[in-house]
N, C-alpha and C positions, 0 to 999 in steps of 0.2 A: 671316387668318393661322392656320396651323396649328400648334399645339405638343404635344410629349408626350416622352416619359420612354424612354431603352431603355440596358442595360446590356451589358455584352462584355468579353471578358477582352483586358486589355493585348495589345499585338500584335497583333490579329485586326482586320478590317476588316470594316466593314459592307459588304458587297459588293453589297446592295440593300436602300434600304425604296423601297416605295411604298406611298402614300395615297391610300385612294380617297374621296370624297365624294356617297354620292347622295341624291336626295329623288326616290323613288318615284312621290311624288303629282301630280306634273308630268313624270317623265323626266329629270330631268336628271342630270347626271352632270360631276365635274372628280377631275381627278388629278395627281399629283405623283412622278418616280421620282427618287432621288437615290442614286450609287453613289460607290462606295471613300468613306465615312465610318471615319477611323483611330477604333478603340476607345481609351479609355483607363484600362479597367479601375476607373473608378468610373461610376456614374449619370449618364451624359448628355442633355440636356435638346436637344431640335433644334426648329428653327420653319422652317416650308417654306409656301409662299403655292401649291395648288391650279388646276389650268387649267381653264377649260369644255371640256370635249370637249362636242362637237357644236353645235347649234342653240336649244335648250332650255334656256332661264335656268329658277333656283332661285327657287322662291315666296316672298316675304322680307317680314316679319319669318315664321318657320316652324322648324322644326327639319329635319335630316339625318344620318343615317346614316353614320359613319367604321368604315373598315375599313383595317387595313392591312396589311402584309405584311414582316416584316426575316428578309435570308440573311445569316450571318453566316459566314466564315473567311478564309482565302488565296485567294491568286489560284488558282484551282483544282480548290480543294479544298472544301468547305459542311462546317462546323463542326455547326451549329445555324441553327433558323429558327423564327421566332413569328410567328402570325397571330393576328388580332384584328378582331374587330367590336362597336361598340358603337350600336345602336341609339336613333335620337333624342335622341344624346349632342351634338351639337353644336347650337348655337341661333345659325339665319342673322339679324341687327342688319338692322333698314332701310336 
């Protein structure tokens, strides 16, 4: 399970995060895109579960690299957007 923190001003809609998951040391790689997240102008907190793309399972127990990506505004329009990568911030449990 994935979780973390992202903020936005009432009204405005997440119009994309995705997350990505890789661990280098093997290839492998999972991801998650999730669209029209309503803002509600305080700190919200979201938990999203990651897919394998490809062939190539995660070395476990190990660490992995999250990176993500959030577009924030209206249908149409991009407000704002933040990227983010945190290097051997996540630790994959057996």
């Amino acid at each position: 399970m994935l979780t973390g923190h992202i903020e936005c001003i009432e009204g405005l809609t997440i119009q994309l995060l995705r997350v990505t998951v890789t661990q280098d040391s093997v290839g492998a790689r999972a991801e998650k895109q999730i669209r029209k997240l309503p803002c509600t102008g305080e700190g919200g907190q979201f938990e999203t579960n990651a897919v394998i793309r490809g062939k190539q399972e995660f070395a476990v127990p190990a660490t992995a690299q999250v990176c993500g990506l959030a577009v924030i505004g209206l249908p149409g329009l991009i407000v704002d957007s933040h990227q983010w990568c945190k290097d051997d911030s996540m630790l994959l449990p057996e």
